[in-house]
N, C-alpha and C positions, 0 to 999 in steps of 0.2 A: 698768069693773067686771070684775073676773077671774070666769072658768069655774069651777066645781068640778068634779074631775074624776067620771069615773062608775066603778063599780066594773069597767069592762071599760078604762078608759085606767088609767097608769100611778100607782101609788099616791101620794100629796100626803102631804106632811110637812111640817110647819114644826118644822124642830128647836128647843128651848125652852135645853137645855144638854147637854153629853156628859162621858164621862168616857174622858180622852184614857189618864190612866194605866194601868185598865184592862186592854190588849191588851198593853201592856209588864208590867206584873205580874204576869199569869197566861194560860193558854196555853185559848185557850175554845176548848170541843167545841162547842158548841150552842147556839141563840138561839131566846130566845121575847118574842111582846109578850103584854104584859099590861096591864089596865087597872089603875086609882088611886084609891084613894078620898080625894078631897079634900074641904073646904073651901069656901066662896066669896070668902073674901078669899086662901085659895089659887091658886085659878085665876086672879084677877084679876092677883095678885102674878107668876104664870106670864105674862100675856098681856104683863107690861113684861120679862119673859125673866131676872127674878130668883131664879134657882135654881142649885144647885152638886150637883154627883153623887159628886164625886171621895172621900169618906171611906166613901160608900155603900156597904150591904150587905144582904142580903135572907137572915132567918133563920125557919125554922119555928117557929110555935106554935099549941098546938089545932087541927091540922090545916089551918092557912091560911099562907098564907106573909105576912109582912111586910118593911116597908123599912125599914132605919134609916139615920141619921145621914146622913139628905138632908136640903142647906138650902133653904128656899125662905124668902124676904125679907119680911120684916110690910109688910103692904098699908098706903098713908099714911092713907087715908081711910075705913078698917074702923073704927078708934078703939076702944073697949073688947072687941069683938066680932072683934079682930086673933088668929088661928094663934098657935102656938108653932110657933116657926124647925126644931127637927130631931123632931118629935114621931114616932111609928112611923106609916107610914101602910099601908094593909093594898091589897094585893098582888091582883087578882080576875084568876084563873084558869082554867080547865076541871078538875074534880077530877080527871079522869084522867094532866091535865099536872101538879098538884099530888103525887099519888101520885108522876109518874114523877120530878118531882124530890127528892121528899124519898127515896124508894128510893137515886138516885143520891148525896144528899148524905150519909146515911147510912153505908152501905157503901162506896163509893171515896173518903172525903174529898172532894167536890167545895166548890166555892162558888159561890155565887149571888150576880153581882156585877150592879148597873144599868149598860148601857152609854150610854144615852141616855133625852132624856125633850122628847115631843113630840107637836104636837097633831095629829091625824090630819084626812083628808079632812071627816068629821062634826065636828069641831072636838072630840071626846073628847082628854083628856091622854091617853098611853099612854107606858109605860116599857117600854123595848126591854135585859131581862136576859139573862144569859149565865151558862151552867154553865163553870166553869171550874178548873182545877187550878194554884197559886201558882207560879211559873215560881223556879227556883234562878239564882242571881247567875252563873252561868259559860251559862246558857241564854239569861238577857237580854244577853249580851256575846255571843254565836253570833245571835242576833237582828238587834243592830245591823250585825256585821260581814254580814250576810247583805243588809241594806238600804244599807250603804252599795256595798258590791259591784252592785247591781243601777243606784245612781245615777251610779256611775262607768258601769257599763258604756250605759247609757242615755246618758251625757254624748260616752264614746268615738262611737257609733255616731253620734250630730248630728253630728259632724266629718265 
């Protein structure tokens, strides 16, 4: 039977799903976690690792922030009592981090994209978001040329 760890050893994650596109579509300043409001046939639906982040996005309303268009998978054996697959689910933050992002999404254009979703040491979901600005087509082509230069150069130096 495995340790849990303590809040003085190194933080426990079980990542659940990520959104690889993400870092390539847009250029993030900032990362916060934030808790979820789920479901019970959500989380169970999480605990078989049936969720998708990739179309996700995180928009203000009534002063709260939410997620949309995350999929998490209808649980088999919820039965009538089964989620709707991308319903909004609402976003639990510290007001002060809520303020600072709708400040920032407001006035710079930012966005507020999910980068991952993952159960922590206490076994809580948590969504790990990111402020971010949409990265232009000649940015993500300086991108890649910048990672494939580092894998050659890493490939040269093993010789």
């Amino acid at each position: 039977m495995s340790k849990k760890p303590t809040k003085d050893e190194a933080p426990y994650k079980k990542i659940i799903a990520t959104n690889r596109k993400a870092r390539y579509d847009y250029a993030i300043e900032e990362t916060f976690e934030a808790g979820i409001m789920l479901t019970g046939s959500e989380v169970k639906s999480l605990r078989n690792s049936n969720a998708n982040l990739n179309d996700g996005f995180a928009e203000v309303k009534d002063e709260a922030l939410w997620l949309h268009q995350m999929y998490i998978a209808p649980y088999g054996n919820a039965n009538r009592w089964n989620h709707e697959e991308r319903r909004p689910r609402k976003l639990l933050l510290h007001r002060r981090e809520i303020d600072r992002l709708i400040g920032k999404v407001k006035a710079k254009g930012y966005t507020i994209i999910p980068l991952s979703l993952y159960f922590n040491a206490r076994n809580y979901v948590k969504v790990e978001i990111a402020l971010g600005k949409g990265k232009k087509n000649y940015d993500k082509r300086e991108t890649e040329k910048k990672r494939d230069w580092q894998r050659e150069k890493e490939r040269l130096l093993k010789r």
